[in-house]
N, C-alpha and C positions, 0 to 999 in steps of 0.2 A: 714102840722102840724103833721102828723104821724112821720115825720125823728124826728122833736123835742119830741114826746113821747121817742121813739126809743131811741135817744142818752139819755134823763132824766135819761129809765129805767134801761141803762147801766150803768151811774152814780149811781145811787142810789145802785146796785149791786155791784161794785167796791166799794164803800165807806162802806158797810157792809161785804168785804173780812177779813176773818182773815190772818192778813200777816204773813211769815215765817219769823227768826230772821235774815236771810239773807235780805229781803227785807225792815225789819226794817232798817238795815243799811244802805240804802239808800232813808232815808228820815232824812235832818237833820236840827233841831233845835238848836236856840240860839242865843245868848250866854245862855248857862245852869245856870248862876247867873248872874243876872241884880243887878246892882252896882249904887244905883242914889246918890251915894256919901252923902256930909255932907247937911243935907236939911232945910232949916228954916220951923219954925211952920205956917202951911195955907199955903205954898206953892206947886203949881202944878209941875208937871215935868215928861217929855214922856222920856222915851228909845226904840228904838227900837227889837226886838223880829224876827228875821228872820226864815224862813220856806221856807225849798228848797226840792221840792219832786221829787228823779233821775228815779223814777218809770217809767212804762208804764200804770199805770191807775190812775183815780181820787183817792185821801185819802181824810177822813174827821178829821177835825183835831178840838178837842176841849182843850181848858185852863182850869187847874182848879186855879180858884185865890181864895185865902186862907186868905185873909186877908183885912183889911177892907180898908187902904191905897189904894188899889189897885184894887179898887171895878167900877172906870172909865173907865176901861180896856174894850174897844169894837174892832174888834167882840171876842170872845172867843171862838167861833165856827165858820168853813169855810172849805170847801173843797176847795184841792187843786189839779188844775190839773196836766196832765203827762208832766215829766221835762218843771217845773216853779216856782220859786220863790215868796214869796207872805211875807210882812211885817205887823205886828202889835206891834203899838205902846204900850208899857204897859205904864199904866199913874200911876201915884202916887201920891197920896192926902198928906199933910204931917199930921196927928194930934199933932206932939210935932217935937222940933229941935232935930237934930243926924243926924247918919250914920244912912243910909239904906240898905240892901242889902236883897236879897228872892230869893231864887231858882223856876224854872220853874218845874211847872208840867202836863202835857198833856196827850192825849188817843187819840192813832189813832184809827180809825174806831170802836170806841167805845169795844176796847176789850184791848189794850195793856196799862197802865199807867205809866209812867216813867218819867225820869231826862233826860239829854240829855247822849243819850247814848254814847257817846264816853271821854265825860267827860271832853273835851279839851274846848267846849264851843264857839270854832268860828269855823265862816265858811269861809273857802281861795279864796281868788281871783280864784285859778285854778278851785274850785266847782262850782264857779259862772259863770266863762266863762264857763263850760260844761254846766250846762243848759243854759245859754242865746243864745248859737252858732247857 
């Protein structure tokens, strides 16, 4: 039971590192704008939110949702371990018919806030085989 304190206390230390901008960049989110297209009034509807962290230590990664459509949206917070991938759906509530669209916005380790930083918004097949390999 002491290796489980052990590895927690590491975790929880990693997830409170302030990262370099270099290290930021290899953690990446997105798509940087979730697009639930044209949506009828009271209707649900998930997109998915990808999170890929090429790190070598735990991030913790929290959502800020900003709006009330989008208030379904669980977990909003999760840490993520070293090179792995991890998905959450953002849900959308509709209150009226339209287009939808909202940009993402997140804090790693409770220090950094942003958009997805590279602005491109997806993530490549090639990033995804390097962390799954």
């Amino acid at each position: 039971s002491s290796g489980i304190n052990a590895e927690y206390g590491q975790e929880k230390r990693e997830c409170n590192t302030r990262l370099t901008p270099q290290q930021m960049h290899q953690i990446v989110i997105g798509p940087a704008l979730i697009d639930f297209g044209e949506v009828s009034l009271r209707t649900v509807n998930t997109k998915p939110l990808m999170i890929v962290n090429h790190l070598d230590i735990h991030v913790f990664i929290q959502l800020d949702i900003d709006c009330r459509e989008m208030r379904q949206t669980l977990p909003l917070s999760q840490v993520i371990p070293p090179h792995t991938m991890s998905k959450v759906d953002i849900t959308f509530e509709s209150l009226k018919s339209g287009t939808f669209q909202r940009s993402v916005v997140y804090t790693v380790n409770n220090h950094i806030k942003q958009h997805d930083k590279d602005g491109d918004g997806t993530i490549t097949t090639k990033e995804i085989k390097t962390i799954i390999r």
